[in-house]
DOLUMVO-843224 format. One line per field, with one value per residue: x, y, z of N, C-alpha, C, CB in turn; residue in one letter; residue number from 1. Coordinates in Angstrom, 2 decimals. Each point is the difference from the previous one (the first is absolute). Glycine has a CB too. Example, Ala and Ser with C-alpha at 12.3 -4.5 7.8 and 13.67 -1.06 7.14 Angstrom:
<rs>
n.east <- [13.19|1.54];
n.north <- [-5.69|2.22];
n.up <- [7.80|-1.97];
ca.east <- [-0.89|0.82];
ca.north <- [1.19|1.19];
ca.up <- [0.00|0.06];
c.east <- [0.90|-0.77];
c.north <- [1.20|1.09];
c.up <- [0.00|0.73];
cb.east <- [-1.89|1.18];
cb.north <- [-1.17|-0.63];
cb.up <- [1.25|-2.15];
rest <- [a|s];
nr <- [1|2];
</rs>
This chain:
<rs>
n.east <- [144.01|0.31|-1.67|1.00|2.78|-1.44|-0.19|2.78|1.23|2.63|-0.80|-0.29|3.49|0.09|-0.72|2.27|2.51|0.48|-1.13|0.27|4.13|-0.70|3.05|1.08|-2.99|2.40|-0.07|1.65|-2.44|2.79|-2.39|-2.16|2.42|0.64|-2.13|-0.23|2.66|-0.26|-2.77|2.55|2.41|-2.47|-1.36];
n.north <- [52.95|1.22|2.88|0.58|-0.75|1.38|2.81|0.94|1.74|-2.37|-3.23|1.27|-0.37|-2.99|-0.23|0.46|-1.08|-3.55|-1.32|0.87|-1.65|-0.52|-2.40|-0.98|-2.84|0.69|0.61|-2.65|-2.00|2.68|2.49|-0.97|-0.06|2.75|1.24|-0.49|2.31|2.62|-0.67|-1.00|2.46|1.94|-2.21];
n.up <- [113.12|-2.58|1.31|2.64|-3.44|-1.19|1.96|0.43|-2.59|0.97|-1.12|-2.58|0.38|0.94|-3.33|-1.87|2.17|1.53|-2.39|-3.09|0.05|-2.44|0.57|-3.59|1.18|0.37|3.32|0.13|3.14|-0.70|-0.59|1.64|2.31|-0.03|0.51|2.72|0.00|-0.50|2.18|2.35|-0.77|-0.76|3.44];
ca.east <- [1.17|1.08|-0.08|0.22|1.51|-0.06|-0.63|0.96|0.60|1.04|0.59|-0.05|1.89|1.14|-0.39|0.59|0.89|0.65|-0.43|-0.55|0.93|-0.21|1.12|0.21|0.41|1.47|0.78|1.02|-0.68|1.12|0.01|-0.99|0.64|1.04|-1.04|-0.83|1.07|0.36|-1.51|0.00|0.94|-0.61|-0.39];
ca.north <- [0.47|0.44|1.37|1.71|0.28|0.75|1.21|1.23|1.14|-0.35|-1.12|-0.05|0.43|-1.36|-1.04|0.45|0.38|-1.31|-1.58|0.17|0.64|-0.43|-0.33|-1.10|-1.53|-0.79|0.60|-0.93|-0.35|0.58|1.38|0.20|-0.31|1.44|0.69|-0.60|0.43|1.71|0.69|-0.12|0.68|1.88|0.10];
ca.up <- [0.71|-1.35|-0.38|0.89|-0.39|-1.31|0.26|0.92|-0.67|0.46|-0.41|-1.54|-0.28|0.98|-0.58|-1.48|-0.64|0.77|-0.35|-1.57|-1.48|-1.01|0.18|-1.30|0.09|-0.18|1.08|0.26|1.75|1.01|0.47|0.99|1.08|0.08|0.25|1.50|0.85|0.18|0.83|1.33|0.96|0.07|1.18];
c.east <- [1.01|-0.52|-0.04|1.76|-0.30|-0.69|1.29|1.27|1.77|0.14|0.05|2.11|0.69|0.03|0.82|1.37|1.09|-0.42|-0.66|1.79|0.58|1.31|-0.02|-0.19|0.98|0.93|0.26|-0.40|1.04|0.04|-1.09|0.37|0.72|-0.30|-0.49|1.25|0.82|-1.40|0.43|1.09|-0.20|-0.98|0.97];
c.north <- [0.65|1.70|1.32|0.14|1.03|1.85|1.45|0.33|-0.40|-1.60|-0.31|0.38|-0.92|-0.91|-0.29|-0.07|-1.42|-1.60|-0.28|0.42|-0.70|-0.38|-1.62|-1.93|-0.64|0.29|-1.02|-0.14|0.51|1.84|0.37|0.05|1.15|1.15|0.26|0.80|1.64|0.39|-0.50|0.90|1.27|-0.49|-0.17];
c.up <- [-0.95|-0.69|0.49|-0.49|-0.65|0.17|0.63|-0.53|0.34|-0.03|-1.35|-0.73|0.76|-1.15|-1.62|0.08|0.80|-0.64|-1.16|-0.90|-1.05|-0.52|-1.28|1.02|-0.10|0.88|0.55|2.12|0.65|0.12|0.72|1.90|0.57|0.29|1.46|0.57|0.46|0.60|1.26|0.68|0.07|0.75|1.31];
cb.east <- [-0.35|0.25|-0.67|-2.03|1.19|-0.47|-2.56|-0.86|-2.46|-0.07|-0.56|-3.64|-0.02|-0.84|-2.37|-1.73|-0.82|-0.18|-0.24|-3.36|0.63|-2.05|0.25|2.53|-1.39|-0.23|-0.80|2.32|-1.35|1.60|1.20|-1.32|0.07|0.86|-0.40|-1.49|0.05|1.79|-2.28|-0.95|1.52|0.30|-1.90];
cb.north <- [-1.79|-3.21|-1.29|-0.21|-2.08|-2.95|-1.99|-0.79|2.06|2.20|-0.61|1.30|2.62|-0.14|0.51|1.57|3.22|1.67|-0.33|1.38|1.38|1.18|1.47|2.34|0.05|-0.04|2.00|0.99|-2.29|-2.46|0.51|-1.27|-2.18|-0.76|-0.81|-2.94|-2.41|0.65|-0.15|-2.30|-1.41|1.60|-0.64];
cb.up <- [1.70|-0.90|-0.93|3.00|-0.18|-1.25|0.62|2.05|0.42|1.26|1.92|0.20|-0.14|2.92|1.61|-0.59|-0.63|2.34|2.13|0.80|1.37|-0.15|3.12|-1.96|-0.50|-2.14|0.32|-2.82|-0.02|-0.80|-1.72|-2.29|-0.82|-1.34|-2.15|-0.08|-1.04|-2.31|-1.74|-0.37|-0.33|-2.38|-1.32];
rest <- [x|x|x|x|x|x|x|x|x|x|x|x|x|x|x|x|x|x|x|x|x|x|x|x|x|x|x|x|x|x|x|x|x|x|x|x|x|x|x|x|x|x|x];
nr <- [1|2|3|4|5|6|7|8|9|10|11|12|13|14|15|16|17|18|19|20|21|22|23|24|25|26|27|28|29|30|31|32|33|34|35|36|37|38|39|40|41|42|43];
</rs>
């Protein structure tokens, strides 16, 4: 199953760019929180 992802051209980029990022370890659970919050109020 993992490998029809990897294959398709368009989940391969979602993939990379939403749920692979390449984000430091020291980012603090409130900014993450702040973050969640500004994305929800730009929807």
């Amino acid at each position: 199953m993992m490998k029809q992802f990897k294959k398709n051209p368009l989940i391969k980029i979602i993939n990379l760019s939403l749920l692979n990022l390449p984000t430091p370890s020291n980012i603090s659970s409130m900014w993450n929180f702040g973050s969640l919050l500004g994305l929800c109020l730009i929807i």
